[in-house]
N, C-alpha and C positions, 0 to 999 in steps of 0.2 A: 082563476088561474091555477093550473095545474101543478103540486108541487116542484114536477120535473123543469117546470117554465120559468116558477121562482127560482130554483138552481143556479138555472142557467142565467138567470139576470145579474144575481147574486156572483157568480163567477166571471162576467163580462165587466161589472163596475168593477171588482177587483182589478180584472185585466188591465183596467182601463186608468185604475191607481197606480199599478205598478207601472205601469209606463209611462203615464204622467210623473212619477216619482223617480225612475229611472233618464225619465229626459233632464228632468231638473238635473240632476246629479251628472248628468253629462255636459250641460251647461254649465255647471258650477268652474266640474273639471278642465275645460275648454277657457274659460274664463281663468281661471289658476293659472294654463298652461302656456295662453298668452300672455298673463303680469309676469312669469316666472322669464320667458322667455324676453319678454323688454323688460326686465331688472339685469338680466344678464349682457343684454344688450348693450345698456346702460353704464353697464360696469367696464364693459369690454371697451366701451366707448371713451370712457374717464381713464381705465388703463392704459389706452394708446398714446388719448393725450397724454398723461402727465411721463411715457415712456418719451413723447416728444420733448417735451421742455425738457427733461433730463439731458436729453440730447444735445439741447439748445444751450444747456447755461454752463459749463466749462468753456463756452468761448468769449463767454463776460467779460472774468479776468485777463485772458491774453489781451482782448480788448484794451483794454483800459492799460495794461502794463506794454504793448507798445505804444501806446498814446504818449506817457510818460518817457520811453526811452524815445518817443520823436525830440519831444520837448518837456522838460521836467521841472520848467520855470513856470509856465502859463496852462490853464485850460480856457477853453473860450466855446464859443457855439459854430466857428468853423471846422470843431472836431469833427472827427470821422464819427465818433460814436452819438454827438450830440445833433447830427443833420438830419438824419433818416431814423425812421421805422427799418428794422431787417426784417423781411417780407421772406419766406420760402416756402415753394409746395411742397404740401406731404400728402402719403397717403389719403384719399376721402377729406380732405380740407387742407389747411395754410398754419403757418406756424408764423408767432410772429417777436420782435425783441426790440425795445425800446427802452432806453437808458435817459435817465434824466439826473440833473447836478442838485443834488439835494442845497449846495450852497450857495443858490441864487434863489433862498429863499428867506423869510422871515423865520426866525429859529425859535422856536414858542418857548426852548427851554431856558431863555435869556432870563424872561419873567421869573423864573425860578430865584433869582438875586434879587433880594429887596433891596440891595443896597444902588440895582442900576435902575435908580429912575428913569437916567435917558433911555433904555432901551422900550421900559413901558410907556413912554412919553410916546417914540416911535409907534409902537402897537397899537397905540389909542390914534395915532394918524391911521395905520393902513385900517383900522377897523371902520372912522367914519369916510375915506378914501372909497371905501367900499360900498358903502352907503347902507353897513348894516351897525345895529344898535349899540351907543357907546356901552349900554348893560350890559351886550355880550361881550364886551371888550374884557369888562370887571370881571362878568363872571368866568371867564377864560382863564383868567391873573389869577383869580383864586383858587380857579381851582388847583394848577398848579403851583401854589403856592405853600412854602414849607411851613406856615401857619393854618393853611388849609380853609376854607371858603369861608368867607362869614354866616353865610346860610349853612352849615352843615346838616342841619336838620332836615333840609329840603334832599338830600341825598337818603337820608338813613330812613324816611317816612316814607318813600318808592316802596312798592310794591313791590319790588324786589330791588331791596335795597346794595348802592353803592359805595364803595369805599373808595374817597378821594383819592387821587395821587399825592398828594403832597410834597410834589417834588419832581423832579421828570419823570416826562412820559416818554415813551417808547416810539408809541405810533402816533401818528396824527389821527387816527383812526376813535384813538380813547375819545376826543373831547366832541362825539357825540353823545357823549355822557353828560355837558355842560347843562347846567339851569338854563335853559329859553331857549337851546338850541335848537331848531329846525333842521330837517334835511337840505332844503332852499340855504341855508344861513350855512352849511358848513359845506355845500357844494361852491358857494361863491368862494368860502374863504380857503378852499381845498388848495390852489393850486399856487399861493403863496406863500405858507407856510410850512416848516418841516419840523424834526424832531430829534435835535444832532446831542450831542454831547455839548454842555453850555459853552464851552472856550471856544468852539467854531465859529469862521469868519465865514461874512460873505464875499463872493466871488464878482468883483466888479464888473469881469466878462460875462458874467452870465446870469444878474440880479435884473429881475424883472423890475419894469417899468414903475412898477405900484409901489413896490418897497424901497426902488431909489429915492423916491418921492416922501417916504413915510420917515425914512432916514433920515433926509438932507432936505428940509422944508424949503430950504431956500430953491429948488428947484422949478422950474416954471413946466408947462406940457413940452415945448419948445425945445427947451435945455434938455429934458429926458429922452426926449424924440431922436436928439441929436447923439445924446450918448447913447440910445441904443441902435441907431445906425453905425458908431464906431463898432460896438461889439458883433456886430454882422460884417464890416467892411476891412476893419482896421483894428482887431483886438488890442486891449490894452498890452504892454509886453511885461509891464511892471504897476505899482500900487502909485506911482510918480507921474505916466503918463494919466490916469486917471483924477490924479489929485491934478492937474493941467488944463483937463476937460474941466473940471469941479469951477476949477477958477473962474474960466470965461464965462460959467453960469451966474456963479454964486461966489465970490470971493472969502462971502465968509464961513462958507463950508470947508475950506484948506486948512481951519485949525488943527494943532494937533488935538489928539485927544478924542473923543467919541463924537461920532461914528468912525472916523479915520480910521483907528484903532483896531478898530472890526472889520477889517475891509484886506481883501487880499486878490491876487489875480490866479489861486491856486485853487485845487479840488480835493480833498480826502473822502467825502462821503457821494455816494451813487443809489439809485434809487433804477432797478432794473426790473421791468414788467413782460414778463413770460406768457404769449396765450398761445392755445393750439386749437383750432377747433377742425372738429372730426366729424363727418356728417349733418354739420349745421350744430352740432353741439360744443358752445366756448368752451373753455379752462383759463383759468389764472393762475399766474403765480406771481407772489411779488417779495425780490431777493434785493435784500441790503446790503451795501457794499461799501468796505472800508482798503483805501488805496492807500500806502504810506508812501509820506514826503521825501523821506530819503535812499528810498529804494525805489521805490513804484512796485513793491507788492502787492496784491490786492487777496484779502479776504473776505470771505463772505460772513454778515454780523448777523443775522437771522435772515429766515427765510415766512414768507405768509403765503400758505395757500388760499386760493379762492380770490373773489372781488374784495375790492377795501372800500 
């Protein structure tokens, strides 16, 4: 082979690197300018929605406060705001608003009083009601509890270690932090329980089926069946028509005294879910709402972005 022939081979693999090295690099850059441009896309996309929900949640409160100047005695589940999902189209997808009565539920920060057995009494109903483990019942109680778990150890030896609440919690959200909990275990127990300020009553209008039963043992399927037909037909109007209904179930649930006690036909706390989604892509948000009894103001107590 003729030097001038090595040359030129010499100068064709080169060729042949450099454009191999050149395509990689165009690739690379192509590859970049796609992620770059769905990152932006992305964002563009999260910014619409959550400019939706912005949009959406100043009409919470008027909600809710003419709820109150309709009637400022009772809420119930014939409310406007408690019937329906509010569905609207937006732009590239649907926005949507759903309010629920955080006081038709079991209020986990009861447990926080060691001195109210009967409320833990209750709790340990709706937990095997539920058909999930009296343990988690325990470990639930402790952990909010202002002594704090008897296992503490089992928190502080994680892997990334927990510090109990010791006292209420905020969101229901926290007691996937519980020893034993499962996903499974705290999606069943999700939709009974809430996270109010420990003095809140439950809402006779609007106490699910589970926790009248966890309450007031003396109730039969029957009896509950019935009273939650009233709350769909014939709201209670006061705490009297309901102690009424109690009777012809159970006579001896008309004590005074606890559960009664706890028991009211009003609403202070809301639980309102914001989603907007934008080209197939959801958003949440989830705003806490504090309505007061003798006005019907309502302010918002925090707000959580994303899924809970």
């Amino acid at each position: 082979m003729s030097r001038a022939t090595h040359s030129k081979g010499i100068a064709l693999i080169n060729a042949l690197v450099i454009v191999g090295a050149m395509s990689a690099i165009m690739v690379f850059v192509t590859r970049q300018t796609v992620d770059s441009h769905a990152r932006v896309l992305t964002m563009q996309t999260g910014l619409q929605s959550s400019l939706y929900m912005d949009a959406m949640e100043p009409l919470l409160p008027v909600l809710l406060e003419e709820d109150w100047e309709d009637d400022p005695t009772r809420d119930d589940l014939t409310d406007v705001w408690a019937r329906e999902d509010f569905t609207v189209p937006i732009g590239r997808g649907i926005g949507q608003a759903r309010i629920h009565d955080l006081q038709g539920r079991f209020n986990i920060n009861w447990l926080t009083d060691l001195a109210d057995t009967e409320a833990r009494t209750a709790f340990d109903r709706l937990i095997t009601d539920l058909g999930l483990s009296p343990a988690l019942g325990t470990a639930i109680a402790g952990f909010v509890s202002p002594e704090g778990p008897a296992n503490a150890a089992t928190y502080q030896n994680r892997a990334s270690p927990i510090q109990t609440p010791n006292g209420p919690i905020r969101v229901i959200t926290q007691l996937r932090a519980v020893a034993g909990m499962d996903t499974s275990d705290f999606e069943r127990l999700r939709p009974y329980i809430a996270a109010l300020p420990a003095p809140s009553d439950l809402n006779a209008n609007t106490a699910a089926p589970e926790v009248l039963e966890a309450l007031f043992p003396g109730l039969n399927e029957a009896s509950v069946a019935r009273i939650a037909q009233q709350q769909r037909a014939d709201p209670f109007a006061g705490i009297s028509g309901f102690v009424a209904a109690l009777g012809r179930a159970t006579p001896s649930a008309t004590q005074p005294g606890w559960p009664l006690d706890r028991v009211d036909v009003k609403t202070s706390w809301f639980h309102a879910r914001l989603s907007a989604e934008v080209d197939g892509t959801p958003r949440q948000r989830h705003i806490f709402l504090n309505r007061r009894n003798d006005s019907g103001e309502v302010s918002v107590a925090f707000v959580i972005e994303g899924q809970l």
